[in-house]
Every structure is written in C-alpha cells, then in structure tokens.
N, C-alpha and C positions, 0 to 999 in steps of 0.2 A: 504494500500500500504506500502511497504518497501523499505526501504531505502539502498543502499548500496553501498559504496564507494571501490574504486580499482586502482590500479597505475600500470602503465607498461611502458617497452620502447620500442622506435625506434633504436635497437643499429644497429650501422653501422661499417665496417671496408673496410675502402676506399670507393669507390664510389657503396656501396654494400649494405644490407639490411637485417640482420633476420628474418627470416619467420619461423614459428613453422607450420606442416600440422599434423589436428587432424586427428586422424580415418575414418571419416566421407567424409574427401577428402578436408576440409576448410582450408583455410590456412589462419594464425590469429599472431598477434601480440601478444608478451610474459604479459601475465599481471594478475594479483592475488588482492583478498581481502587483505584493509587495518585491519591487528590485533590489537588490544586494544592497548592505546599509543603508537602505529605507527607512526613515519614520513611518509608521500608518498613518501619520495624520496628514505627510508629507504625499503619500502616494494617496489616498483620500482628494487631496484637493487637485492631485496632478491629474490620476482618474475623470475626477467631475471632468475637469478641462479637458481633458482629451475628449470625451466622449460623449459632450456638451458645446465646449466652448464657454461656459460661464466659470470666470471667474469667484467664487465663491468665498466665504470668513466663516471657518469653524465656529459655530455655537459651543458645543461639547461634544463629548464621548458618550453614545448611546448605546452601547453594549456590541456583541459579537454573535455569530449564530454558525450553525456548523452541520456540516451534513456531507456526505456521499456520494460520489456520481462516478460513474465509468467511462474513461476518454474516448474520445471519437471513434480510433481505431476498436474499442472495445476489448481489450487487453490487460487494462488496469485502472483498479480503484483507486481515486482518488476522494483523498480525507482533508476536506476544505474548510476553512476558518475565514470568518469575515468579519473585519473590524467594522463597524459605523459610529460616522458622527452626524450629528444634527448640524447643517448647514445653510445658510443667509445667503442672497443675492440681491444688488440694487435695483435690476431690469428683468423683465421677465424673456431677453433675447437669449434666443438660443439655439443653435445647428447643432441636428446628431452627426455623429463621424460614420459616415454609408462605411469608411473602409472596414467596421469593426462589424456590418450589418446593421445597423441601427438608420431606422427608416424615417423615424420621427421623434422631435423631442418637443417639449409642451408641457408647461404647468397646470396642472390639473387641480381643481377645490378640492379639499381634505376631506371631503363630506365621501368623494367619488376615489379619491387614488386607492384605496384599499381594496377596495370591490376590483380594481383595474388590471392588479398586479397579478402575476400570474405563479408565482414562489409561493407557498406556504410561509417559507422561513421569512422573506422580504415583508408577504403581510403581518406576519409577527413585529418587528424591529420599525415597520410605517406605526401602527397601533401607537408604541411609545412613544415615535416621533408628535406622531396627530395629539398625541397629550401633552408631551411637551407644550407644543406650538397654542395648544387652547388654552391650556395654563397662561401661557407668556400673552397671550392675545386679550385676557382676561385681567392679569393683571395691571394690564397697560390701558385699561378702559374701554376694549375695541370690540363690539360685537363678533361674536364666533358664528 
C-alpha cells in the first residue's frame, strides 16, 4: 500500500463555496499532492491556485479525512490523507485548469454545495466548513 498525502481548501466568498466540476460531471473540492518539503498549508493555497486560479488567505485548519482508492492502472492501493483549510477570496473570479480535467469552476450558496459534491468524505469536511462560515456570518451580523 501507498501512502499519500494532499491538502486542499474550502474557499468561500460570502456565504458561497468553490466547487471545481471534473469532466466526468463530479464536482470536487480544489486539492493537490503534498511536494517534497511542502507545508500543507503551502500546497493548500498553491492547489486552490492551480486549479482555480484564485488567489486565496487561509482562514484555519479544518481537519483531515482519509480513505482508499486503487490507481488507475488498478494495481495498487493507495492510503490517502487530506489536509483542509477553511479558505477566503476577495472576487468571486475564477478558471478551472481543463489541463487537470476540470470543466468548470463557480461559487456555489452553502445552502447547495453539499448536496453538489460528489465524495462522501468532501461532504463530511464542506459540513464543518458550512458551520464555520454560519458561525462567522452570524457573528459578524450578516444574515445566513
């Protein structure tokens, strides 16, 4: 088995949510392998950017989620770990990178990204994010 670690974010602008939609029709949270003496939080924001285009500011560290998939060739299991943070953007612009297969990208109300995503594990780790951001939306006096 292989091991292989990844960090990605929940970035949000206002009460809204990035969603990337692959090829395929999934729609998936921004997020890339950690590179040789990487920060996660460093590969986190390098990710969103790649595979966005939006420059992004760490909110916090939202937790990690983990699970199992067999590589393409179908040969070996891989044991994956993915860091998230809760992440901010000033504009809501933004281009998927087609070279990764990603078709579309777009902020989506938090009311809808949950329902959207296509991961169990991603909908787990959106959940916290969406509370986060109600919380912070709440406390700041902004209707959610």
């Amino acid at each position: 088995m292989v091991k292989e670690v990844s960090a990605g974010g929940v970035v949000t602008f206002g009460n809204t949510i990035l969603l990337l939609k692959r090829f395929n029709g999934d729609w998936v949270l921004p997020k890339g392998r950690v590179k040789k003496n990487e920060e996660i939080k460093d590969t986190a924001l390098r990710e969103v950017f790649e595979e966005t285009g939006v420059k992004a500011e760490i909110i916090k560290y939202i937790g990690e989620i983990h699970y199992d998939f067999t590589n393409i060739r179908g040969n070996e299991t891989i044991n994956k770990t993915v860091h998230w943070f809760l992440m901010n953007v000033r504009n809501m612009e933004c281009t998927p990178q087609k070279e990764e297969g990603f078709i579309e990208a777009k902020f989506v109300h938090i009311d809808r990204a949950e329902n959207m995503l296509k991961h169990l594990s991603e909908k787990k780790i959106i959940i916290k994010a969406i509370n986060e951001i109600k919380n912070s939306l709440q406390d700041s006096g902004h209707e959610v």
